[in-house]
N, C-alpha and C positions, 0 to 999 in steps of 0.2 A: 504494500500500500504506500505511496507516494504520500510526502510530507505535508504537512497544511501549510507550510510556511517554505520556503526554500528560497536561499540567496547565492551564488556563488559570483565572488568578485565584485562585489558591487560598487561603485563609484559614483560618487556627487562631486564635481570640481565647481566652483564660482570664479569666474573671471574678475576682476577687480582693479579697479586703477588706482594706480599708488601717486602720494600728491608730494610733488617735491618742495623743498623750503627753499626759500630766497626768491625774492623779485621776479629776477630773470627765467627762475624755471616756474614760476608761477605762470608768466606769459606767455612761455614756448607750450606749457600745459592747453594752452587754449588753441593752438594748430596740432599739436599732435600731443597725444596722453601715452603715458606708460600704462600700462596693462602686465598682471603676475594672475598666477594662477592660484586658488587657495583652495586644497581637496578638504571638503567637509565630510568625506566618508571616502576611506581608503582602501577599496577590496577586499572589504568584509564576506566571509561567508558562513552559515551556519545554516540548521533546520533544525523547524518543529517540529513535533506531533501531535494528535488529534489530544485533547484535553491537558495537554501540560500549561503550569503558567511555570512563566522564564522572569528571571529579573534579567535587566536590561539596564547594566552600571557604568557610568563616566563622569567623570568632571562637567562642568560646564563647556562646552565650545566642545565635545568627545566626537559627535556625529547623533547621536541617539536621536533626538526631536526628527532630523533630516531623514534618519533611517526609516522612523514612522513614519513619516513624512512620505515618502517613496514607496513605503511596501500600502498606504489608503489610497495612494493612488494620485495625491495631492503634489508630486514632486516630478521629472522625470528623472532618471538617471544620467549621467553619462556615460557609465557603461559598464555592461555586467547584466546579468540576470537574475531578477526573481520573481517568483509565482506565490501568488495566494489562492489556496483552493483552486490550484491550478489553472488562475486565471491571471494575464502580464496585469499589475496593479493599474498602471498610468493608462489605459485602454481604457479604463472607469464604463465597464459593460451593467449592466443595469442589473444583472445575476448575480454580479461581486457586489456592489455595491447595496444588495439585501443581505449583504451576509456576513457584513464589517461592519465595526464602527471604530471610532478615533476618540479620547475622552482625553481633552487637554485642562490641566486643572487650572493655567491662566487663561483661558479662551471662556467664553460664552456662546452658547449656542440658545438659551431661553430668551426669550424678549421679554426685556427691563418691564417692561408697562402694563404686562397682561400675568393672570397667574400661571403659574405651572400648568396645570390642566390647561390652558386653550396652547398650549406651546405644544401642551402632547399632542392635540386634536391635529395640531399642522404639520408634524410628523406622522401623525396617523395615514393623514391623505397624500403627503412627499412619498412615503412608504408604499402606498395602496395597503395599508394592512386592514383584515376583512374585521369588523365591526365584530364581531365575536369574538377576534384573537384577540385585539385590542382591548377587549373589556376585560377578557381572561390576562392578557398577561399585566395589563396594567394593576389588577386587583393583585396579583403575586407581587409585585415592584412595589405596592401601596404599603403590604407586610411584612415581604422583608427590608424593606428603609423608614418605616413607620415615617409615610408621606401623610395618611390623612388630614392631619391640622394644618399642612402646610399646601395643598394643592389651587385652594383657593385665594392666596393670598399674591397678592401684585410682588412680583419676582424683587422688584427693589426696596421694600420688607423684609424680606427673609436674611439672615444673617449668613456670611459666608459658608458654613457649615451645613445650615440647612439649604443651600442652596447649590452647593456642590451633590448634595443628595436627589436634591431633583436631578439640576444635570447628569445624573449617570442612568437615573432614571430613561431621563427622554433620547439618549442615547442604545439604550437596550429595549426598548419598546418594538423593534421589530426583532428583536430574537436573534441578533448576530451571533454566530457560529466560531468566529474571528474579533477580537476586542485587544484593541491598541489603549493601552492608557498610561497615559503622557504625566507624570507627577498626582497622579488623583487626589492624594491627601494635602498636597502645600499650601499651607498658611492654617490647619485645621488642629483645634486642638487635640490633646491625647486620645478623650474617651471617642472625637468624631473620628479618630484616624482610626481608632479599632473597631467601629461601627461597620467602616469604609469597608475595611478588612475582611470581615466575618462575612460581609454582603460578598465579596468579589469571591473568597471562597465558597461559599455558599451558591452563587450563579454557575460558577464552573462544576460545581460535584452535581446542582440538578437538570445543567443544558451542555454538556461534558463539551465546553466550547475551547479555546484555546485560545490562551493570555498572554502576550508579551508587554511587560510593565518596568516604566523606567522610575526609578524614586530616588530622592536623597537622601530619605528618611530608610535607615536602616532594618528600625524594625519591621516596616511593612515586606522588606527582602524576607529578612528571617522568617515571619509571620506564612506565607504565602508560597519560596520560591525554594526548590530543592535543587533546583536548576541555576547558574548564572550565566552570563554572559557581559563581560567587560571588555569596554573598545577606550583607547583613549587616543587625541590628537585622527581620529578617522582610523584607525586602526585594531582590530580585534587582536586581545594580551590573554583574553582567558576565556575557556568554555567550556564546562562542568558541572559537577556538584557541588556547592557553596560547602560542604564539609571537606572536599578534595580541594576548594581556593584555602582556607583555612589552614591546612597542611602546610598546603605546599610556600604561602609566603607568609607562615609565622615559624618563628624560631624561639618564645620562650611560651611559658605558660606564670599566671597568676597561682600563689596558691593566698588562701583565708583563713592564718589561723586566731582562735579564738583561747587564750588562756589565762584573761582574767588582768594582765599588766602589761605594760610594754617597757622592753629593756632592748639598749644601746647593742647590747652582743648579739639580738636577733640578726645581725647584717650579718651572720658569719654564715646564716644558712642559703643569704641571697640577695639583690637589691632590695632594699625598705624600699616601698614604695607612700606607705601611709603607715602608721601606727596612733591607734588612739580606741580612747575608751574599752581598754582591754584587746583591742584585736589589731592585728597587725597585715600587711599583706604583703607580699614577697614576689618580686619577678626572678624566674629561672629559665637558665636553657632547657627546651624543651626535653632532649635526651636525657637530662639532671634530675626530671622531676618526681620518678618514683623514686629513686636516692634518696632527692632532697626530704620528699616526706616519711620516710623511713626514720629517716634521722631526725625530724621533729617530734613523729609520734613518740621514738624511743627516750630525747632527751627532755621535752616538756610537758607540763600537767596538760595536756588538751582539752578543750570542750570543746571545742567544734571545730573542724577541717573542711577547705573545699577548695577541688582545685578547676581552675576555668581558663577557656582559652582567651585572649585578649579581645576586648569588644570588636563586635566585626568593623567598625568605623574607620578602626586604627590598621586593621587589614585591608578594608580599602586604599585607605590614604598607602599604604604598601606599595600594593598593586599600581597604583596613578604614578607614585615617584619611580615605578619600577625597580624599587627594591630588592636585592634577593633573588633577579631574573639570569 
Protein backbone atom coordinates (compact mmCIF):
# COMPACT_ATOMS: atom_id res chain seq x y z
CA UNK A 1 0.00 0.00 0.00
CA UNK A 2 1.41 3.39 -1.20
CA UNK A 3 2.17 6.09 1.57
CA UNK A 4 -0.58 8.96 2.39
CA UNK A 5 2.12 11.26 2.33
CA UNK A 6 5.35 10.88 0.17
CA UNK A 7 8.07 13.43 -0.78
CA UNK A 8 11.40 12.69 -2.29
CA UNK A 9 13.75 15.73 -2.90
CA UNK A 10 11.71 18.27 -2.44
CA UNK A 11 12.70 21.81 -3.17
CA UNK A 12 11.20 25.44 -2.50
CA UNK A 13 14.08 28.10 -3.77
CA UNK A 14 12.96 32.12 -3.43
CA UNK A 15 14.73 34.29 -5.79
CA UNK A 16 15.43 37.58 -3.89
CA UNK A 17 17.36 40.77 -4.53
CA UNK A 18 19.90 41.65 -2.39
CA UNK A 19 20.08 45.62 -1.63
CA UNK A 20 23.42 47.14 -1.73
CA UNK A 21 24.79 50.02 0.70
CA UNK A 22 26.01 53.23 -0.42
CA UNK A 23 24.72 55.92 -2.84
CA UNK A 24 26.14 54.76 -5.99
CA UNK A 25 24.88 51.11 -5.65
CA UNK A 26 21.72 52.30 -4.51
CA UNK A 27 21.40 53.91 -8.18
CA UNK A 28 22.99 51.23 -10.35
CA UNK A 29 20.03 49.12 -8.11
CA UNK A 30 17.44 50.89 -10.10
CA UNK A 31 18.87 49.72 -13.83
CA UNK A 32 19.97 46.58 -12.82
CA UNK A 33 19.37 44.40 -9.27
CA UNK A 34 21.22 41.76 -7.83
CA UNK A 35 19.25 38.67 -7.48
CA UNK A 36 20.68 35.36 -4.94
CA UNK A 37 18.87 32.46 -4.52
CA UNK A 38 17.55 31.54 -0.98
CA UNK A 39 16.40 27.50 -0.70
CA UNK A 40 13.54 27.50 1.92
CA UNK A 41 13.23 23.68 1.66
CA UNK A 42 16.32 21.70 0.71
CA UNK A 43 15.46 18.16 -0.79
CA UNK A 44 13.73 16.84 1.85
CA UNK A 45 12.26 13.44 1.63
CA UNK A 46 10.35 11.33 3.86
CA UNK A 47 6.66 9.30 4.12
CA UNK A 48 3.66 8.68 5.97
CA UNK A 49 1.37 6.38 6.78
CA UNK A 50 -2.25 5.94 6.99
CA UNK A 51 -3.08 7.05 10.78
CA UNK A 52 0.26 8.02 12.09
CA UNK A 53 0.63 11.65 13.41
CA UNK A 54 4.46 12.91 12.86
CA UNK A 55 5.96 15.83 14.72
CA UNK A 56 7.38 18.01 12.21
CA UNK A 57 10.45 20.13 14.22
CA UNK A 58 12.75 23.22 13.39
CA UNK A 59 13.76 26.56 14.35
CA UNK A 60 12.16 29.39 12.80
CA UNK A 61 13.09 30.14 9.13
CA UNK A 62 13.70 25.48 9.19
CA UNK A 63 11.24 25.16 5.82
CA UNK A 64 8.37 23.40 7.97
CA UNK A 65 5.33 26.21 7.32
CA UNK A 66 6.78 26.09 3.31
CA UNK A 67 6.77 22.39 3.42
CA UNK A 68 2.92 22.46 4.59
CA UNK A 69 2.69 24.87 2.48
CA UNK A 70 3.59 22.61 -0.66
CA UNK A 71 2.32 19.36 0.38
CA UNK A 72 -2.00 21.62 0.70
CA UNK A 73 -1.20 22.57 -2.28
CA UNK A 74 -0.81 26.30 -1.46
CA UNK A 75 2.81 26.57 -2.77
CA UNK A 76 4.55 25.07 -5.89
CA UNK A 77 7.72 23.58 -5.65
CA UNK A 78 10.74 23.94 -7.51
CA UNK A 79 11.52 20.72 -7.72
CA UNK A 80 11.11 17.39 -6.52
CA UNK A 81 8.06 15.27 -5.81
CA UNK A 82 5.25 14.76 -3.74
CA UNK A 83 1.86 13.19 -3.59
CA UNK A 84 -0.84 13.24 -1.07
CA UNK A 85 -3.26 10.50 -1.27
CA UNK A 86 -1.60 10.13 -4.40
CA UNK A 87 -2.68 13.07 -5.76
CA UNK A 88 0.42 16.12 -7.08
CA UNK A 89 -0.70 18.70 -4.04
CA UNK A 90 -0.35 22.02 -6.31
CA UNK A 91 -2.90 20.53 -9.18
CA UNK A 92 -5.42 21.51 -6.16
CA UNK A 93 -8.14 18.61 -7.92
CA UNK A 94 -11.24 19.11 -6.01
CA UNK A 95 -10.94 15.11 -4.80
CA UNK A 96 -7.63 16.38 -2.79
CA UNK A 97 -8.90 19.19 -1.61
CA UNK A 98 -12.19 17.04 0.24
CA UNK A 99 -9.70 15.22 1.94
CA UNK A 100 -7.05 17.80 3.42
CA UNK A 101 -7.18 20.50 5.52
CA UNK A 102 -4.30 23.08 6.77
CA UNK A 103 -4.96 24.56 10.42
CA UNK A 104 -2.52 27.41 10.91
CA UNK A 105 -2.67 28.73 14.55
CA UNK A 106 -1.77 32.41 13.34
CA UNK A 107 -4.02 32.57 10.34
CA UNK A 108 -7.81 32.83 10.51
CA UNK A 109 -10.16 31.25 8.48
CA UNK A 110 -13.69 32.36 10.60
CA UNK A 111 -15.19 35.70 9.85
CA UNK A 112 -14.42 38.22 12.70
CA UNK A 113 -18.31 39.46 12.45
CA UNK A 114 -20.58 36.58 12.22
CA UNK A 115 -20.59 33.58 14.90
CA UNK A 116 -18.96 30.36 14.44
CA UNK A 117 -21.84 28.48 13.35
CA UNK A 118 -22.79 30.63 10.18
CA UNK A 119 -18.64 30.20 9.36
CA UNK A 120 -19.54 26.59 9.53
CA UNK A 121 -22.78 26.94 7.21
CA UNK A 122 -20.16 28.59 4.59
CA UNK A 123 -17.84 25.75 4.77
CA UNK A 124 -20.61 23.45 4.65
CA UNK A 125 -21.65 24.69 1.03
CA UNK A 126 -17.52 25.50 -0.07
CA UNK A 127 -17.55 21.70 0.86
CA UNK A 128 -20.84 20.52 -0.61
CA UNK A 129 -21.14 18.52 2.57
CA UNK A 130 -24.61 16.76 2.52
CA UNK A 131 -26.91 18.30 5.34
CA UNK A 132 -26.96 15.08 7.26
CA UNK A 133 -23.16 14.64 7.41
CA UNK A 134 -22.83 18.19 8.50
CA UNK A 135 -25.22 17.98 11.23
CA UNK A 136 -23.76 14.54 12.29
CA UNK A 137 -20.22 15.60 12.23
CA UNK A 138 -20.70 18.99 13.52
CA UNK A 139 -22.70 17.56 16.79
CA UNK A 140 -19.30 15.11 17.36
CA UNK A 141 -16.98 18.42 16.96
CA UNK A 142 -19.67 20.21 19.29
CA UNK A 143 -18.60 17.37 22.02
CA UNK A 144 -15.50 16.79 21.67
CA UNK A 145 -14.35 20.63 21.82
CA UNK A 146 -17.38 21.56 24.14
CA UNK A 147 -18.38 24.22 21.32
CA UNK A 148 -21.82 24.79 22.58
CA UNK A 149 -21.75 28.03 24.43
CA UNK A 150 -19.52 29.31 22.12
CA UNK A 151 -21.03 28.77 18.52
CA UNK A 152 -23.37 31.57 18.63
CA UNK A 153 -21.22 34.17 19.79
CA UNK A 154 -19.61 36.97 17.04
CA UNK A 155 -16.12 35.26 16.53
CA UNK A 156 -14.55 38.65 17.83
CA UNK A 157 -15.92 37.80 21.42
CA UNK A 158 -14.48 34.67 21.86
CA UNK A 159 -11.01 34.77 23.44
CA UNK A 160 -8.02 33.28 21.62
CA UNK A 161 -8.53 29.92 23.08
CA UNK A 162 -11.89 29.43 22.42
CA UNK A 163 -11.40 30.56 19.24
CA UNK A 164 -8.64 28.52 18.19
CA UNK A 165 -11.27 25.80 19.02
CA UNK A 166 -13.73 26.73 16.63
CA UNK A 167 -11.02 27.06 14.02
CA UNK A 168 -10.20 23.43 14.08
CA UNK A 169 -13.49 22.82 14.20
CA UNK A 170 -14.45 24.45 10.96
CA UNK A 171 -11.49 23.02 9.43
CA UNK A 172 -12.45 19.40 10.20
CA UNK A 173 -16.14 19.78 9.28
CA UNK A 174 -15.67 17.93 6.12
CA UNK A 175 -13.92 15.00 7.53
CA UNK A 176 -10.30 15.35 6.18
CA UNK A 177 -8.50 12.10 5.98
CA UNK A 178 -5.05 14.33 5.69
CA UNK A 179 -4.72 17.22 8.58
CA UNK A 180 -1.68 19.65 8.30
CA UNK A 181 -1.40 21.75 11.57
CA UNK A 182 0.76 24.44 11.55
CA UNK A 183 1.50 25.48 15.56
CA UNK A 184 -2.37 24.77 16.80
CA UNK A 185 -1.68 25.58 20.20
CA UNK A 186 0.51 29.07 20.07
CA UNK A 187 -0.30 31.68 22.26
CA UNK A 188 -2.81 29.19 24.24
CA UNK A 189 -2.69 28.45 27.77
CA UNK A 190 -1.70 25.18 29.53
CA UNK A 191 -5.09 23.47 30.35
CA UNK A 192 -6.24 24.88 26.38
CA UNK A 193 -3.10 23.25 24.84
CA UNK A 194 -4.02 19.86 26.53
CA UNK A 195 -7.64 20.21 25.54
CA UNK A 196 -6.06 20.95 21.88
CA UNK A 197 -4.31 17.80 22.41
CA UNK A 198 -6.80 15.19 23.73
CA UNK A 199 -9.09 16.46 20.62
CA UNK A 200 -6.24 15.86 17.98
CA UNK A 201 -5.76 12.50 19.49
CA UNK A 202 -8.92 11.65 19.85
CA UNK A 203 -9.92 12.75 15.98
CA UNK A 204 -7.15 10.42 14.69
CA UNK A 205 -7.96 7.15 16.80
CA UNK A 206 -11.85 7.75 15.67
CA UNK A 207 -11.33 8.90 11.61
CA UNK A 208 -7.79 6.99 11.63
CA UNK A 209 -6.74 10.19 9.59
CA UNK A 210 -3.03 11.07 9.22
CA UNK A 211 -1.39 14.04 11.07
CA UNK A 212 1.60 15.95 10.33
CA UNK A 213 2.09 18.62 13.07
CA UNK A 214 4.74 21.35 13.47
CA UNK A 215 4.98 22.86 17.35
CA UNK A 216 7.22 24.73 19.41
CA UNK A 217 5.68 23.75 22.27
CA UNK A 218 7.28 20.51 23.35
CA UNK A 219 4.95 18.90 25.15
CA UNK A 220 2.29 18.77 22.51
CA UNK A 221 5.45 16.41 20.48
CA UNK A 222 5.69 14.21 23.49
CA UNK A 223 1.97 14.24 24.13
CA UNK A 224 0.95 13.09 20.44
CA UNK A 225 4.08 12.05 18.40
CA UNK A 226 6.08 8.74 18.50
CA UNK A 227 7.21 9.67 15.40
CA UNK A 228 9.76 12.99 14.52
CA UNK A 229 10.93 14.46 11.86
CA UNK A 230 13.54 17.51 12.17
CA UNK A 231 14.65 19.64 9.19
CA UNK A 232 16.80 22.62 9.81
CA UNK A 233 18.17 25.62 7.44
CA UNK A 234 15.65 23.54 4.58
CA UNK A 235 17.37 20.43 5.22
CA UNK A 236 16.18 17.05 6.90
CA UNK A 237 18.88 16.14 10.32
CA UNK A 238 16.53 13.54 11.60
CA UNK A 239 13.71 10.99 11.13
CA UNK A 240 12.58 8.41 13.76
CA UNK A 241 11.28 7.60 16.80
CA UNK A 242 11.47 10.62 19.24
CA UNK A 243 12.91 7.88 21.93
CA UNK A 244 15.75 6.94 19.15
CA UNK A 245 16.27 11.21 18.76
CA UNK A 246 16.72 11.03 22.40
CA UNK A 247 19.57 8.48 22.38
CA UNK A 248 21.14 9.26 19.80
CA UNK A 249 21.84 13.28 20.80
CA UNK A 250 21.92 13.10 24.53
CA UNK A 251 24.97 12.09 26.31
CA UNK A 252 24.00 12.42 30.06
CA UNK A 253 21.17 11.77 32.18
CA UNK A 254 19.51 13.67 35.33
CA UNK A 255 19.25 11.68 38.40
CA UNK A 256 16.73 13.17 41.75
CA UNK A 257 17.92 12.31 44.72
CA UNK A 258 15.91 12.88 47.71
CA UNK A 259 17.71 12.58 51.32
CA UNK A 260 16.53 14.99 53.42
CA UNK A 261 19.86 17.64 53.33
CA UNK A 262 22.06 18.97 50.85
CA UNK A 263 25.99 18.67 51.33
CA UNK A 264 28.85 20.27 49.34
CA UNK A 265 30.43 16.58 48.68
CA UNK A 266 27.28 15.40 46.72
CA UNK A 267 29.45 16.89 43.58
CA UNK A 268 31.63 13.98 43.96
CA UNK A 269 28.80 11.63 42.47
CA UNK A 270 28.22 14.35 39.42
CA UNK A 271 27.41 17.88 38.27
CA UNK A 272 25.18 19.71 41.06
CA UNK A 273 22.93 20.99 39.08
CA UNK A 274 20.40 22.36 41.83
CA UNK A 275 20.27 21.27 45.52
CA UNK A 276 17.74 22.58 47.97
CA UNK A 277 15.03 21.60 50.31
CA UNK A 278 16.52 18.28 50.90
CA UNK A 279 16.92 17.14 47.30
CA UNK A 280 19.59 17.47 45.03
CA UNK A 281 19.94 16.78 41.20
CA UNK A 282 22.85 15.49 39.55
CA UNK A 283 23.81 15.49 35.64
CA UNK A 284 25.91 12.28 34.44
CA UNK A 285 27.25 10.80 31.53
CA UNK A 286 24.84 8.62 30.29
CA UNK A 287 27.06 5.24 30.39
CA UNK A 288 27.84 6.48 34.25
CA UNK A 289 24.42 6.29 35.31
CA UNK A 290 23.61 2.82 36.64
CA UNK A 291 27.33 3.25 38.59
CA UNK A 292 26.49 6.41 39.41
CA UNK A 293 23.27 5.28 41.25
CA UNK A 294 24.78 2.25 42.72
CA UNK A 295 27.00 4.29 44.52
CA UNK A 296 24.21 6.74 45.83
CA UNK A 297 21.94 4.12 47.00
CA UNK A 298 24.83 2.26 48.77
CA UNK A 299 26.48 5.48 50.36
CA UNK A 300 23.36 7.79 51.23
CA UNK A 301 20.11 7.58 53.41
CA UNK A 302 17.73 7.79 50.24
CA UNK A 303 14.08 8.55 50.10
CA UNK A 304 13.43 8.98 46.98
CA UNK A 305 15.42 8.26 43.48
CA UNK A 306 14.75 9.18 39.97
CA UNK A 307 16.57 9.19 37.19
CA UNK A 308 15.38 11.10 33.67
CA UNK A 309 16.41 11.83 30.46
CA UNK A 310 17.07 15.71 29.89
CA UNK A 311 13.96 17.67 28.80
CA UNK A 312 13.24 17.06 25.31
CA UNK A 313 13.76 21.14 24.61
CA UNK A 314 17.21 20.96 25.55
CA UNK A 315 17.58 17.85 22.83
CA UNK A 316 16.12 19.92 20.48
CA UNK A 317 18.13 22.83 20.84
CA UNK A 318 20.86 19.64 20.28
CA UNK A 319 19.65 18.77 17.24
CA UNK A 320 19.39 22.76 15.69
CA UNK A 321 23.16 23.51 16.83
CA UNK A 322 23.81 20.15 15.48
CA UNK A 323 25.59 18.92 18.25
CA UNK A 324 26.90 15.52 18.66
CA UNK A 325 26.27 14.94 14.66
Amino acid sequence: MPPVIHLKDLRKVYVVSRQETGTSAAVKSLVRRHKTEVPAVDGISFDLEAGEIVGFLGPNGAGKTTTLKMLSGLLHPTSGIATVLGYVPWKRERDFLRQITLVMGQRNQLVWDISPLHSFELNRAIYRIKREDYESMLKELTELLDLEELLHKPVRNLSLGERMKCEIAAALLHRPSVVFLDEPTIGLDVTMQRRIRAFISEYRRRFGATVLLTSHYMADVEALCKRVIVIHHGKLLFDGELSDLLDKFTSYKTIVVETGDCKPEYARYGEVLSCEDGRFTLRVPKEKTAQVTERILADLPVIDLLVEDPPIEEVIDRVFTQEGL
